[in-house]
ChimeraX commands (.cxc) that place a marker at each C-alpha (Angstrom):
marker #1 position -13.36,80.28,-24.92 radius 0.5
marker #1 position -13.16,77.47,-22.35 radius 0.5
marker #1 position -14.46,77.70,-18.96 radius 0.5
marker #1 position -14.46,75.63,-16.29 radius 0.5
marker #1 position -17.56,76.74,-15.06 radius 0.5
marker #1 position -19.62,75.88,-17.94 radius 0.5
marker #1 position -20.36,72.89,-20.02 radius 0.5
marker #1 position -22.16,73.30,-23.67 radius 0.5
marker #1 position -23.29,76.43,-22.13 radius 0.5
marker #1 position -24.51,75.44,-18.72 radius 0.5
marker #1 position -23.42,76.23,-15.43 radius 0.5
marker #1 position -21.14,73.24,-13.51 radius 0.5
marker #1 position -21.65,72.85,-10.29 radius 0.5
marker #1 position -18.17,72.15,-8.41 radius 0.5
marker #1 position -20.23,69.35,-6.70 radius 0.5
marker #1 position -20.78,67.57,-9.98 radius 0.5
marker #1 position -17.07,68.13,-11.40 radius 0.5
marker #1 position -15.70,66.66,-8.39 radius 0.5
marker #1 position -18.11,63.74,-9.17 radius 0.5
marker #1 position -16.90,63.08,-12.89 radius 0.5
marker #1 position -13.54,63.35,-11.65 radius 0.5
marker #1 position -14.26,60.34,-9.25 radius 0.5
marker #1 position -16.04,58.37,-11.63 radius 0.5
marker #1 position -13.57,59.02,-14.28 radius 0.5
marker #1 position -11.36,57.77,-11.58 radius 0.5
marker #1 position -13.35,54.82,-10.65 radius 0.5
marker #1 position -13.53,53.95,-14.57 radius 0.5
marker #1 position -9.77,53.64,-15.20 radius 0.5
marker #1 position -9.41,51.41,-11.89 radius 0.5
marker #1 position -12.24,48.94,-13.31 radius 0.5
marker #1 position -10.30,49.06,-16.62 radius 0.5
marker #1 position -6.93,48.50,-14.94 radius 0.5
marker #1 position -8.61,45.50,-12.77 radius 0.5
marker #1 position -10.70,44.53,-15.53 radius 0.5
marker #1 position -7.21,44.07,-17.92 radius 0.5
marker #1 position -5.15,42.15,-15.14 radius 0.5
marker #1 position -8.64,40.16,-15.12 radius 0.5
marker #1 position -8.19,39.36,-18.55 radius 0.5
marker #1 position -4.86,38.15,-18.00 radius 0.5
marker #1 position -5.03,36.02,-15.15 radius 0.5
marker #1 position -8.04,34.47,-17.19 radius 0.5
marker #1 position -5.76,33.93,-19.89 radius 0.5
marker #1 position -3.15,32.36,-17.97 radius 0.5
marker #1 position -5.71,29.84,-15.80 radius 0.5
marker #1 position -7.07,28.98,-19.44 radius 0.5
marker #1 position -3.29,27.67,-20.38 radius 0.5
marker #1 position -2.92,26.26,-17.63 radius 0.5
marker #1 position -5.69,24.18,-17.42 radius 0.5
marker #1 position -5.16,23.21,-21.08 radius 0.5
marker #1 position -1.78,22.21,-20.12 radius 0.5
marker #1 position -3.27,20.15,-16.89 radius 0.5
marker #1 position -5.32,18.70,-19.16 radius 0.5
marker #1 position -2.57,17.70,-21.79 radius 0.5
marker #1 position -0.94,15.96,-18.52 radius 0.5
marker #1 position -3.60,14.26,-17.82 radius 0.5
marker #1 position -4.26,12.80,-20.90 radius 0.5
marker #1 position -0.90,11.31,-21.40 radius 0.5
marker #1 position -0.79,10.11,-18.00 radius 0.5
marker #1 position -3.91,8.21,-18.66 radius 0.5
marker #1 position -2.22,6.91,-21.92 radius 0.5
marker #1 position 0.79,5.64,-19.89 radius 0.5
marker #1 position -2.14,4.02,-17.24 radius 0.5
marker #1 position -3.69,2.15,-20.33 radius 0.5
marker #1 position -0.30,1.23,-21.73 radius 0.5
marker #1 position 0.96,-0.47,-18.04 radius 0.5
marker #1 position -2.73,-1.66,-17.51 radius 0.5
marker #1 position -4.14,-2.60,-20.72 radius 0.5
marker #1 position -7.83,-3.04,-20.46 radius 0.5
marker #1 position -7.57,-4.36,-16.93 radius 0.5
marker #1 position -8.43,-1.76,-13.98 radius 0.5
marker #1 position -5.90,0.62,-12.81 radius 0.5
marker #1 position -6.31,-0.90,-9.27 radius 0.5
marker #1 position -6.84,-4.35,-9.68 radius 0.5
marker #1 position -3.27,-3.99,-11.71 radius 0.5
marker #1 position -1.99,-1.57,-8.33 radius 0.5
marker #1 position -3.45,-4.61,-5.89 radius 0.5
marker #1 position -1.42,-7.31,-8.23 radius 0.5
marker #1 position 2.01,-4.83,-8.23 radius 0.5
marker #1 position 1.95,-4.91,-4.82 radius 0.5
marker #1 position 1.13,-8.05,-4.00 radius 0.5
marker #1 position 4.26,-8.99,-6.29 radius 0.5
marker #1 position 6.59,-6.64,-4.76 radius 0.5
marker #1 position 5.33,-8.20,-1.01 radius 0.5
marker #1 position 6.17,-11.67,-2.18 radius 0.5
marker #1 position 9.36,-10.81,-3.60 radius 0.5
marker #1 position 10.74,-8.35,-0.82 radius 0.5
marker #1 position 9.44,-11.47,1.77 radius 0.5
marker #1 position 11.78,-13.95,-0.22 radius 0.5
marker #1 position 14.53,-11.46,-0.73 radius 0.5
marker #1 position 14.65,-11.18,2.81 radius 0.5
marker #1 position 14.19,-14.76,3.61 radius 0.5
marker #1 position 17.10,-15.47,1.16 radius 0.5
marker #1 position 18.78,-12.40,2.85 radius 0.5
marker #1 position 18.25,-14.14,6.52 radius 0.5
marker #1 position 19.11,-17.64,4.93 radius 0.5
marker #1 position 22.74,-16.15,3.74 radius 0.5
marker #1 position 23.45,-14.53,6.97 radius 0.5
marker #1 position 22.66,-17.78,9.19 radius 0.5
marker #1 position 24.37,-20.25,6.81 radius 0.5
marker #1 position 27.62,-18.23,7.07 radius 0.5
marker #1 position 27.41,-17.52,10.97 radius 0.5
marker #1 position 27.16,-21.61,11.01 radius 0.5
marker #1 position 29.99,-21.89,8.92 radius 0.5
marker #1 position 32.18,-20.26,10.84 radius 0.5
marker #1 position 31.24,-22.07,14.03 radius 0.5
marker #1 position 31.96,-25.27,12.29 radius 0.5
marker #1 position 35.05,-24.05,11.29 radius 0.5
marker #1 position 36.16,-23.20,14.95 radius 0.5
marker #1 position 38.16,-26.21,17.15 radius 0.5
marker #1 position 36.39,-28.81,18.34 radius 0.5
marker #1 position 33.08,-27.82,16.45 radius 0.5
marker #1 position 29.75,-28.56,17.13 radius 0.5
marker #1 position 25.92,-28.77,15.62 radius 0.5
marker #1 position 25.10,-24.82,15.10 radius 0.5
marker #1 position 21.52,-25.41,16.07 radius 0.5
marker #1 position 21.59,-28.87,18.69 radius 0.5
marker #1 position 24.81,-27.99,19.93 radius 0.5
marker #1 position 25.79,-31.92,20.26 radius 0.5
marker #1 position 29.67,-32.72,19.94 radius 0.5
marker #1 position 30.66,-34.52,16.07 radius 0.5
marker #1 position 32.02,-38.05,16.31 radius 0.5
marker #1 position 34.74,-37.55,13.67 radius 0.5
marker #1 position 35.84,-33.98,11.89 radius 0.5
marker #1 position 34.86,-34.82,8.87 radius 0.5
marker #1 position 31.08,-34.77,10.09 radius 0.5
marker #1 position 31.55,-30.97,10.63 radius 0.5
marker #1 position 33.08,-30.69,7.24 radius 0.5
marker #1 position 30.58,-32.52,5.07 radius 0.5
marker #1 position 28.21,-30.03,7.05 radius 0.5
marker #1 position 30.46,-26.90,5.87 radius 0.5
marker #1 position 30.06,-28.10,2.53 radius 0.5
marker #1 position 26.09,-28.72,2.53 radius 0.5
marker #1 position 25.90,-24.96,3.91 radius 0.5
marker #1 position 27.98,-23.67,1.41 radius 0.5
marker #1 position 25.60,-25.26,-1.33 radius 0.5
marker #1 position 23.07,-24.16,0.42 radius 0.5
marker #1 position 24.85,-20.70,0.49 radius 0.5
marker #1 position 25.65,-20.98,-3.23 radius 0.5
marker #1 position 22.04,-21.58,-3.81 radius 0.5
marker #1 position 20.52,-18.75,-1.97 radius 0.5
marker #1 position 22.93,-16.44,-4.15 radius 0.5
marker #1 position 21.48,-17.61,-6.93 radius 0.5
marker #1 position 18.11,-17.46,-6.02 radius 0.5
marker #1 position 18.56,-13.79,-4.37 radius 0.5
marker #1 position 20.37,-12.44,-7.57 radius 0.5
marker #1 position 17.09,-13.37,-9.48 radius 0.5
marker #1 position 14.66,-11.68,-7.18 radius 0.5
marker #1 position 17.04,-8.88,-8.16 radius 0.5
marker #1 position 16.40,-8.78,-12.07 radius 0.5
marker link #1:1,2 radius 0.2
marker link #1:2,3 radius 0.2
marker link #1:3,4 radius 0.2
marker link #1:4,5 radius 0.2
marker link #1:5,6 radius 0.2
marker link #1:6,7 radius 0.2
marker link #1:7,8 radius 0.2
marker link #1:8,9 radius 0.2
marker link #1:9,10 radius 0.2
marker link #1:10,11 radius 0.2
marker link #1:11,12 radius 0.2
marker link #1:12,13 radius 0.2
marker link #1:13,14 radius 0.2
marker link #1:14,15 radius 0.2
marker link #1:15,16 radius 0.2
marker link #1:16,17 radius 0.2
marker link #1:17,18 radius 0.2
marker link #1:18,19 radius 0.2
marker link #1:19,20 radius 0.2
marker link #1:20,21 radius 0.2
marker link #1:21,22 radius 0.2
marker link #1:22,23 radius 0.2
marker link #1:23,24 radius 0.2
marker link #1:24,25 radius 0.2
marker link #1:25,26 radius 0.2
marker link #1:26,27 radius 0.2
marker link #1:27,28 radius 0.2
marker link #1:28,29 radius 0.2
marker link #1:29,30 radius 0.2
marker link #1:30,31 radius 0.2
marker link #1:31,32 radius 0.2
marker link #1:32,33 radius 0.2
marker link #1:33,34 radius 0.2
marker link #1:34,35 radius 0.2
marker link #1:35,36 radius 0.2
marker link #1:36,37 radius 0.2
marker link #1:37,38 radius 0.2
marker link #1:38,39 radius 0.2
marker link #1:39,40 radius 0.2
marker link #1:40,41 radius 0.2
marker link #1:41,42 radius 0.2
marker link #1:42,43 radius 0.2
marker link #1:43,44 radius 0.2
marker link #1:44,45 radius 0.2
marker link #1:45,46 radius 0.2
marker link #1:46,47 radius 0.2
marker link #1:47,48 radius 0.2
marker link #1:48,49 radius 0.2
marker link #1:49,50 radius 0.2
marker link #1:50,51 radius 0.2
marker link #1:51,52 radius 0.2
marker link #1:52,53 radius 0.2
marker link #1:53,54 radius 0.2
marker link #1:54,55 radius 0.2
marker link #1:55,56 radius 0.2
marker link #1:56,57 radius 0.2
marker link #1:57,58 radius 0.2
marker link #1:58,59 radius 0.2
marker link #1:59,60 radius 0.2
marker link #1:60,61 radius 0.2
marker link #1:61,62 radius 0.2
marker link #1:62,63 radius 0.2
marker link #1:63,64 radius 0.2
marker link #1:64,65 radius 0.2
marker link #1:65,66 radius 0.2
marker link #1:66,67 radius 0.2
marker link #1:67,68 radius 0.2
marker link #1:68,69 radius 0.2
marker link #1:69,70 radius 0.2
marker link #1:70,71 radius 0.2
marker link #1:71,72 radius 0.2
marker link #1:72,73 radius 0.2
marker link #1:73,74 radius 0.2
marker link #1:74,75 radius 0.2
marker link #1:75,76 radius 0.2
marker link #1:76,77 radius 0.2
marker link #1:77,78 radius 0.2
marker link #1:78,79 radius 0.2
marker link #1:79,80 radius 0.2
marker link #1:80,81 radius 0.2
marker link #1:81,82 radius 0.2
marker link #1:82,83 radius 0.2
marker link #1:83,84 radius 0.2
marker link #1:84,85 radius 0.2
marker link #1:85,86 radius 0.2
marker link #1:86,87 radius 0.2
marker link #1:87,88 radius 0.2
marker link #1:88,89 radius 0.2
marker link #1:89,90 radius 0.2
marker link #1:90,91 radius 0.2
marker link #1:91,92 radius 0.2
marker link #1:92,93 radius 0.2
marker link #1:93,94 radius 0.2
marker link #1:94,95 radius 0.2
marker link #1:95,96 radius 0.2
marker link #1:96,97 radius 0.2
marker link #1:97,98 radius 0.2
marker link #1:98,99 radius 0.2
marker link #1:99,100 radius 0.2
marker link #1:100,101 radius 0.2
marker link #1:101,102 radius 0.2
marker link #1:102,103 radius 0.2
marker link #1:103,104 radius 0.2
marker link #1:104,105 radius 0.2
marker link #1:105,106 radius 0.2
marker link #1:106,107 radius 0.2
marker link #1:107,108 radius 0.2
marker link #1:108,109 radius 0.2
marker link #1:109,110 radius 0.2
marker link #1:110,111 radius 0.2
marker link #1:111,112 radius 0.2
marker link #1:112,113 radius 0.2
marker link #1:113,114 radius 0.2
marker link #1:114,115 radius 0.2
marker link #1:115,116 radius 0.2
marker link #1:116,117 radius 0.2
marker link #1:117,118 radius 0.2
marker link #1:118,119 radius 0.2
marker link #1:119,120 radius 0.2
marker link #1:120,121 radius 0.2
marker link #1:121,122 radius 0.2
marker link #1:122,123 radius 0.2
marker link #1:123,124 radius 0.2
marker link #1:124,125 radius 0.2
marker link #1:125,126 radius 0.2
marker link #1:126,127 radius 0.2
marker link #1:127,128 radius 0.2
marker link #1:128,129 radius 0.2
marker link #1:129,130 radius 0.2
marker link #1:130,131 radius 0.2
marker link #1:131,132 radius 0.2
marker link #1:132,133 radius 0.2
marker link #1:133,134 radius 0.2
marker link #1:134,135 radius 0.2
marker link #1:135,136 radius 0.2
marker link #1:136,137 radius 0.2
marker link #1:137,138 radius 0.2
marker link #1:138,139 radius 0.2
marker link #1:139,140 radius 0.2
marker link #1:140,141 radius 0.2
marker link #1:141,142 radius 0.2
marker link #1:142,143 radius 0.2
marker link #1:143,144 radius 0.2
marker link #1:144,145 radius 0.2
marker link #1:145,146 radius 0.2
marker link #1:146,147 radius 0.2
marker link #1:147,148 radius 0.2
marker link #1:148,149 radius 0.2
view
């Protein structure tokens, strides 16, 4: 017969059953912990294989764009090519804006220079200028629709 107040025949203290309760107690928490643990490992062990697989291509795709030159040497030369060609486009930008505000001052009665302001002698002057700035104009087009490509 079972009793409580023995074990294999000799006496319990209460003292000590309340103390294997605990520790039984204490064991199942460690085991709990000890199995979310496991997981989170688990998870911070895929995850860093997947970082990794990132990183790997992404240094592919570096040596592809770079070849064997240096990733920033190859940064320093994109940038230094998008500089110059943002400073043109704008320059062509600014060139296509003035050009057309001096066209149509030429084109208004009695027209003069858009820049010295002097009088023309005959109309045609102002129109043979027209004509240069809308070369000019023509031109810039051009020029700005290849920066674009």
């Amino acid at each position: 017969m079972w009793n409580d107040e023995y074990f294999y025949g000799f006496p319990m203290d209460s003292n000590l059953n309340q103390k294997i309760e605990e520790m039984n107690k204490t064991m199942e928490k460690e085991r709990s912990n000890l199995s979310s643990l496991k997981t989170m490992e688990k998870f911070h062990v895929n995850q860093l294989a997947s970082k990794k697989e990132l990183l790997t291509d992404n240094q592919n795709k570096i040596f592809d764009a770079c070849g064997s030159q240096n990733f920033e040497t190859t940064c320093h030369d994109l940038k230094s090519n998008i500089k110059e060609l943002q400073d043109e486009k704008g320059a062509l930008t600014g060139s296509l804006y003035l050009f057309n505000k001096y066209i149509e001052k030429l084109k208004k009665p009695r027209p003069c220079c858009p820049l010295c302001t002097r009088s023309f002698q005959e109309a045609q002057e102002a129109q043979t200028l027209i004509a240069d700035l809308q070369k000019s104009c023509k031109m810039c087009r051009v020029l700005w629709n290849k920066s674009q490509t």
